[in-house]
N, C-alpha and C positions, 0 to 999 in steps of 0.2 A: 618450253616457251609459252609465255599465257598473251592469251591475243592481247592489241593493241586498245581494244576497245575496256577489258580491265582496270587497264591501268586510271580510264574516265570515272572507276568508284571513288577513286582518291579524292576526299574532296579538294587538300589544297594544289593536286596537281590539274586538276580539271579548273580549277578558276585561273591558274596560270595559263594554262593551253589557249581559254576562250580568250584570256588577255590578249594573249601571242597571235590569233586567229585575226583577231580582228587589229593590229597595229601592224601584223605584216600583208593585211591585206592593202593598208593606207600603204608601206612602203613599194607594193606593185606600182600604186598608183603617180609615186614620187618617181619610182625608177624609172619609167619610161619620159615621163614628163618632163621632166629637168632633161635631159637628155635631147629630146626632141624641141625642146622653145631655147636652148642652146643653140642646137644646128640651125633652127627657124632664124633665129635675132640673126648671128652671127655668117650663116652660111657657109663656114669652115670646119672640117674635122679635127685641123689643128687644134681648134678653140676648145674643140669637145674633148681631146684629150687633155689639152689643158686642165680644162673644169675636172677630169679624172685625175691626174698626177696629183693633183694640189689638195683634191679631199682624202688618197692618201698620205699625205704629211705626216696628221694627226697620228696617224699609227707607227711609221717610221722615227716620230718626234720622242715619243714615250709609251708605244706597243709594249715595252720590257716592265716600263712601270705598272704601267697599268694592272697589268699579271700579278704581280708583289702586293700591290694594293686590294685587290681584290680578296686576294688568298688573306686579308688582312681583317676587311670589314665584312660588315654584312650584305651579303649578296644580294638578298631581297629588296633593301634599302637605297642602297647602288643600282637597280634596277630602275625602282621608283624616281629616283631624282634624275639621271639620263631621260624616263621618257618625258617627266614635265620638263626638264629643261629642250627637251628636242621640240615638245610640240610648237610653241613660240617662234621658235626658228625657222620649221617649215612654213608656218602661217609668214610670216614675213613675207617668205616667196613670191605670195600675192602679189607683192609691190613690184614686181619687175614688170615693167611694161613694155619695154625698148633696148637696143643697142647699149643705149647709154648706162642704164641699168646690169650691167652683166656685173662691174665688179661688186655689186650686192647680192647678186645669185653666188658668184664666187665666194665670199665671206663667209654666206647663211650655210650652202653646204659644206665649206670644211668646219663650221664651228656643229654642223649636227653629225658629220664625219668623226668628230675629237669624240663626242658621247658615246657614240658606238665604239670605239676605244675601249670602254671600262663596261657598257652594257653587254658587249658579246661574252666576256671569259664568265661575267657572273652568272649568265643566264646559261651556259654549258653546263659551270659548276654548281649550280643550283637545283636540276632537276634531282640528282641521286638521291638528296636529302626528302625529296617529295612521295616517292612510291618504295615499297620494299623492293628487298634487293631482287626478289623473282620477277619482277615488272621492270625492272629498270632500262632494258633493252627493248622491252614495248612502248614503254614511254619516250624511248627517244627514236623510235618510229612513227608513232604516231605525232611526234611533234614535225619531225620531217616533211614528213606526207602531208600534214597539213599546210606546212610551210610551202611546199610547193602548189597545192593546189589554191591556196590562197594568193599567196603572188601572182597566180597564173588569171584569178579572178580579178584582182586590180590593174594588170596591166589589159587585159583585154577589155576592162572599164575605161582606162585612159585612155587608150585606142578608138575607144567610142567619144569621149568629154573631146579629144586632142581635136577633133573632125569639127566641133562644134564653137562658139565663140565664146572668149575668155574660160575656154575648157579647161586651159592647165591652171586657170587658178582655181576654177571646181577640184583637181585632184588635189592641190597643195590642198585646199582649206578640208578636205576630208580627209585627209593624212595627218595633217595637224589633231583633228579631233581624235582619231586613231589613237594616238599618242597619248594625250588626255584621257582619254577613257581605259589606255592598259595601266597608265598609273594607278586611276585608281583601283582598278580592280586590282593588281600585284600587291600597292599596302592594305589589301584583306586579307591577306598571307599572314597568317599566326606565327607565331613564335620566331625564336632569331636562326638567321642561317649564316654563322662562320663557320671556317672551313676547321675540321677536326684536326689538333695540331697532337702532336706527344709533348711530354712536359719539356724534352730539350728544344723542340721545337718551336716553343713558348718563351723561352731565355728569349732577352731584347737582344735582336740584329739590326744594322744596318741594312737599308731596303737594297744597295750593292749586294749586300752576302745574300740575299732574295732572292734575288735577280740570278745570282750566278748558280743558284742550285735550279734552278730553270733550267739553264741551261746548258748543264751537267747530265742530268736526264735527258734533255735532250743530244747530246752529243757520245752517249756511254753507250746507248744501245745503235746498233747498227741495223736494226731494220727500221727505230725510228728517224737515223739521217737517211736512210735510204728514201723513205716518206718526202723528209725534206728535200733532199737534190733532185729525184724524178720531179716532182711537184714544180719547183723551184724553177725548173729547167722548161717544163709547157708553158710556165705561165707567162715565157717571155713569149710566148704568141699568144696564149689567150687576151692575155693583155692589149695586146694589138687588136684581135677581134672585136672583144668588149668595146674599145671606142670606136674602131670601125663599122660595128656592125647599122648602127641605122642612117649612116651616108652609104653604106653596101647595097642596102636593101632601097633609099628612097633615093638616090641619085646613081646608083647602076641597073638595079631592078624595077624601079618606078613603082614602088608598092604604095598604094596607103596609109595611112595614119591606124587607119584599122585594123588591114593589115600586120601591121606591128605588132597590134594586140595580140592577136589571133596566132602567130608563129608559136607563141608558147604551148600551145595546146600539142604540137606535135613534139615538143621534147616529152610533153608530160605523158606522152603516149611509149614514147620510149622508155623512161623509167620505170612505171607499171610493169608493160611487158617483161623489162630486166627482173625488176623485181618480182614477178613470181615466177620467172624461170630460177632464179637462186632461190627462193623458199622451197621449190621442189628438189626435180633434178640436180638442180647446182650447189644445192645448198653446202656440197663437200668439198666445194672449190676450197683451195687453202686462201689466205688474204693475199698472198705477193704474186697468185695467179689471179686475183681479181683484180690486184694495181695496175701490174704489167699489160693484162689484155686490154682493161679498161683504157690505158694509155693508147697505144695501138686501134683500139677501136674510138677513139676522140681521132686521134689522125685521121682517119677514115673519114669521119664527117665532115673534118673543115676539110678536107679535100673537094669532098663534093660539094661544101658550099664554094668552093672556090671555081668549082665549074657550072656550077647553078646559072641555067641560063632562064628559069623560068619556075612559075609558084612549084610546080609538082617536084621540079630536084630542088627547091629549098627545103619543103617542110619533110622529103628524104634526108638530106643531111643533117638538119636538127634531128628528125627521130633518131640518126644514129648517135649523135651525141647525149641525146638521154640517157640511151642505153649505157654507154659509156660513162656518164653521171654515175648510175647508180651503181655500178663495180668501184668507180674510183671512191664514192661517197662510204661503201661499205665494207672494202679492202682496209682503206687508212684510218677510219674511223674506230676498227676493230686492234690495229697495233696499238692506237693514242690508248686504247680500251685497256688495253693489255699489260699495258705499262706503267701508266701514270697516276699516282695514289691521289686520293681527297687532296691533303694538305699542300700538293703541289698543280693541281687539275690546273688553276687559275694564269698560274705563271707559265708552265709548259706551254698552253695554249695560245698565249700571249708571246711567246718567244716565238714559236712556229708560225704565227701568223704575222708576225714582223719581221722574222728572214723572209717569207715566203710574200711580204709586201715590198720590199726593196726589187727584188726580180720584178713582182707586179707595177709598181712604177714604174723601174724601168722602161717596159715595152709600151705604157701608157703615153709615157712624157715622149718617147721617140716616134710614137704610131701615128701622128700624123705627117709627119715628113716620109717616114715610112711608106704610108699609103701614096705620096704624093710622086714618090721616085719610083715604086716599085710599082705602081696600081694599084688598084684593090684587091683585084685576083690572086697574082702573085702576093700582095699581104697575108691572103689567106694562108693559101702553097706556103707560104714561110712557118705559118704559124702551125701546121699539120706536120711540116715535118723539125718543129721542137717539142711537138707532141710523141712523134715516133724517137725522136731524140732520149723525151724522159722513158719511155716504156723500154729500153735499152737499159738505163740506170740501173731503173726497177728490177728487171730480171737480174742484171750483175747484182746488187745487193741486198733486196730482198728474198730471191731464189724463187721456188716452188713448192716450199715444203709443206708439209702436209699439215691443216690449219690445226688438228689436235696439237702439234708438237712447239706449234707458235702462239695460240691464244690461249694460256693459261691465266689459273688466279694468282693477283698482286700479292704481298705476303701480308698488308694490311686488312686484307678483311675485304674491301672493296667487290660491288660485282663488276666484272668482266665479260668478254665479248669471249662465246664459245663456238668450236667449230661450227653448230648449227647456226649459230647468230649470224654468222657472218652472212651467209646469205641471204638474211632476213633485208629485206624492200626497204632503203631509204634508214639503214640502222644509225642511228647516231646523229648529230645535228651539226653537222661542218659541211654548208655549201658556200664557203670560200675557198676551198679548195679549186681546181681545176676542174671549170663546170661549163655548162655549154652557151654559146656564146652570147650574151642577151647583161646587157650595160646596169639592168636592175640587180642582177647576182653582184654585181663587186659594190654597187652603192648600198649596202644593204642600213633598214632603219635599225 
């Protein structure tokens, strides 16, 4: 394993990374924001779910395409043009000043939701091309790790701006720029990056016949549906969390604006900890005991945020949700690793993340009647135990076996996720996955 700091010689993976550093640090600062001048206009959870069902649409509408297309063009390119088309959009946001104004907030973020459609699977499938294949698993650590510690710095910035006047149009308008500035630095990225086809691979298809070797791979291997249905099955609480969570916290907890910021720092304290107790000790967990417990231990947490009667059991039950981030981040991330060649990275990705957005809707579009019949509490309690739900799955299909006999190499050539990896801190870069509860994770820029 070559530390994560390595993989920073590369030079075109290091101008990506700062790219990324600094656009998802703007998207901290959108995440919480948009979210919070929602509930502020509106004074409804309903509405906030709202504004969450509807910016995933885009995914649900053409998530399958998307994947096809990708695996299609150039990745780099495709990156480029999502973020200048996203920056525009955010900057819009500016303009909401009122009530009246929401269904412009609604527009701007499903049409910067639709970009994030085609920019997530390129930028997945774009790193491998960046470092040899001995870094490859450090560089998609070190993009993690910074992924979350950069989010963690925007939202605890919003947290600060939200306190303050016309603060949420300070984060839009520095999110916007965000955007603006990873473009240009990504088209400094030399050379082209499509995805490596074989020659029959390259005969003209139908983007259907694309689409369905997605998801053929994904339904041929059974520890990859296994991935799918546990996942599949939390997210119909996470989901509920996710919009629940800052009517939880500012109209049953009476937290602050600031506050809000500031919660993050206790999951990112949890994921750390997880993550070097699997670099060491744990490091020989197999992945379908890192999914399973991970499951199990997310139950856990929204349990006790569902009993959190005050700041010291909340930012308890975020920390244990870190922890649980980082097993489910590096359990699932290590199969997708496992399995899925170059030529298909794009659309795989793209499949699993549009089945696993339909469940996400789901809970999105129903969580505020949800919260309204059942409370908040009991929303929680619902949503811990579809968490203990999927960690049930997990164990019936992905078992316990022993991760040498599970993470092998592809027969393309591809590097892959090996026993030691798997315990590696934040391996891999799929935090839409079943993550801990915080409304920035599912709106991701």
């Amino acid at each position: 394993m070559i530390p994560a700091p390595v993989a920073l010689r590369e030079p075109r993976f290091r101008r990506l990374w700062l790219a990324q550093a600094v656009s998802q640090t703007g998207d901290g600062l959108t995440g919480l924001a948009l979210f919070v001048t929602i509930y502020r206009l509106s004074g409804s959870a309903a509405t906030v779910g709202a504004l969450a069902a509807i910016t995933a649409l885009p995914q649900l509408a053409f998530g399958l395409f998307a994947g096809a297309w990708v695996d299609r063009w150039d990745r780099r390119r495709t990156m480029v043009v999502c973020d200048a088309v996203r920056a525009p959009l955010v900057a819009g946001l500016i303009l909401v000043r009122g009530p009246h104004d929401l269904p412009l907030m609604f527009a701007l973020a499903t049409l910067q939701s639709a970009a994030g459609v085609l920019f997530e699977p390129a930028r997945n499938a774009l790193t491998p091309a960046l470092v040899p294949r001995a870094a490859l698993v450090s560089a998609n650590s070190l993009a993690q790790s910074t992924r979350v510690a950069t989010g963690a710095v925007g939202a605890a910035a919003a947290g600060v701006l939200l306190a303050l006047p016309h603060g949420a149009q300070w984060a839009f308008g520095l999110d916007a720029l965000s955007f603006a500035a990873a473009a240009v630095w990504t088209a400094g990225l030399p050379g082209a990056y499509r995805a490596r086809r074989d020659a029959d691979a390259r005969a003209p298809r139908g983007i259907l016949h694309e689409i369905g070797e997605g998801l053929r791979v994904l339904g041929s291997d059974r520890r990859l549906l296994g991935v799918l249905l546990a996942f599949a099955v939390a997210l119909l609480g996470i989901g509920t969390v996710n919009v629940l969570f800052v009517p939880f916290l500012v109209g049953t907890l009476h937290v602050s604006t600031t506050v809000l910021g500031m919660v993050r720092a206790a999951q990112i304290v949890g994921m750390v900890l997880m993550g070097a107790l699997l670099a060491g000790p744990g490091a020989r967990l197999s992945a379908g005991t890192l999914v399973t417990s991970g499951m199990l231990l997310l139950a856990a947490g929204l349990a006790a945020l569902a009993a959190a009667s005050g700041l010291a059991a909340l930012f308890a039950g975020l920390l244990v949700t870190g922890l649980a981030s980082t097993m489910l981040q590096s359990g699932s991330n290590a199969y997708l690793q496992a399995a899925v060649p170059d030529a298909l990275r794009g659309r795989v990705e793209s499949t699993l993340d549009t089945l696993l957005m339909v469940a996400l809707t789901t809970a999105m579009a129903t969580s505020g009647a949800v919260g309204q019949r059942l409370g908040m509490r009991r929303a929680f309690g619902l949503a811990a135990a579809f968490a203990a739900l999927g960690g049930a799955i997990a164990r019936a299909l992905l078992g316990a076996r022993d991760a040498t006999s599970v993470l092998t190499a592809t027969g393309d050539g591809d590097t892959v996720a090996t026993a030691g990896d798997v315990g590696r801190p934040f391996a891999g870069d799929r935090s839409d996955r079943p993550s801990p509860p915080l409304p920035s994770e599912e709106l991701r820029g």
